[in-house]
N, C-alpha and C positions, 0 to 999 in steps of 0.2 A: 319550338326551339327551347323555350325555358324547360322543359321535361328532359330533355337531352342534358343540358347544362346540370339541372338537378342528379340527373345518374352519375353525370359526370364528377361532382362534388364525391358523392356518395363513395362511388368506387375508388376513385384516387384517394379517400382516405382509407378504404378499406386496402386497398393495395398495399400501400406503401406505409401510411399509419398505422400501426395493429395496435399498438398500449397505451396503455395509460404512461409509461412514464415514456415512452417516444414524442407522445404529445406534447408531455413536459417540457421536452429538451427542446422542442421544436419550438415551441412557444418562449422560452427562455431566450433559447439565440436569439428569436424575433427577427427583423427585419438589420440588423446590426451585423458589426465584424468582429468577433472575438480574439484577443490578441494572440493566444495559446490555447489548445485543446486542453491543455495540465491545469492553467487557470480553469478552464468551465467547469472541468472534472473537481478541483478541488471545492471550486461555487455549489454548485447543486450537493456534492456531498455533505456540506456546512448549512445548509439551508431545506435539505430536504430530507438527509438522512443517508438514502442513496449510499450502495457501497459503491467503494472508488471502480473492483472490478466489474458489476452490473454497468456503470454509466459508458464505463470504457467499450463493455461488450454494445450497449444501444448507439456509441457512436459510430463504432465502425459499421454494425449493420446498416444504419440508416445514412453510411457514407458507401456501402454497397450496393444499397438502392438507391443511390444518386441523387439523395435529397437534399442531402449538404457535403462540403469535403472540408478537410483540414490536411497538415502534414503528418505524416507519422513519424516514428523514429526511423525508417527503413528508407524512406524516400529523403530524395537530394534537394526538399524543397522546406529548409529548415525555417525561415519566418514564415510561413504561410500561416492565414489567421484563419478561422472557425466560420464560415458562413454558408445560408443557405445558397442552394442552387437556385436556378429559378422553378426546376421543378419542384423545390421545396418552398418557395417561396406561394406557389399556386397552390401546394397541399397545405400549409401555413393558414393561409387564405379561409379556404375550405373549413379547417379544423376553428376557427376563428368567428365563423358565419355559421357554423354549427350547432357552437357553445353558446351566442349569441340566442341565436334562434330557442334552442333550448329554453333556454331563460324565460322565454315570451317576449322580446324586446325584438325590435326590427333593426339589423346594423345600420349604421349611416353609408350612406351613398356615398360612393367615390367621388372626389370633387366636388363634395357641399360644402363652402364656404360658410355659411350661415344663416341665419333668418333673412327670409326674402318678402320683403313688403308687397303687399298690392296696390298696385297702381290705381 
């Protein structure tokens, strides 16, 4: 089962994650609601450099691959805020436990509260 799960990491960032700065964005939103797409656009451009039309183009791709949505100018859903989906939120995950890993550090466990004594 855990070999399954590992593809499964694998591919889903390979699918739907391909860059370097997709990861960025994805990592940025985090687990959060962004108030405006115009706000994050102008965020990452002041802090990362990022041209306004590059971020613009990585949003909407990776809001066509269903990994997060916002409004656009076109759509009638004018305060809609910035977040991921949950399929982004599992790619998120992935990209997160990856970079982790990389490092050589083991992520913490879901639901570790903290040091646990022995009895």
């Amino acid at each position: 089962m855990r070999g399954i799960y590992r593809e499964y990491i694998k591919n889903s960032i390979k699918a739907l994650v391909r860059t370097r700065k997709e990861q960025i964005i994805m990592a940025e939103i985090g687990f959060d609601e962004i108030s405006t797409a115009t706000s994050f656009v102008e965020y990452l451009y002041e802090k990362y450099g990022f041209s306004r039309s590059c971020i613009w183009y990585n949003l909407k791709k990776l809001k066509h691959k269903g990994v997060l949505d916002f409004a656009e100018k076109c759509e009638s859903e004018v305060n809609k805020p910035l977040f991921l989906t949950k399929e982004g939120v599992g790619t998120l995950r992935a990209i997160l436990s990856r970079g982790v890993a990389a490092q050589g550090v083991a992520p913490k466990p879901s639901g570790f509260g903290g040091v646990v004594s022995p009895s």
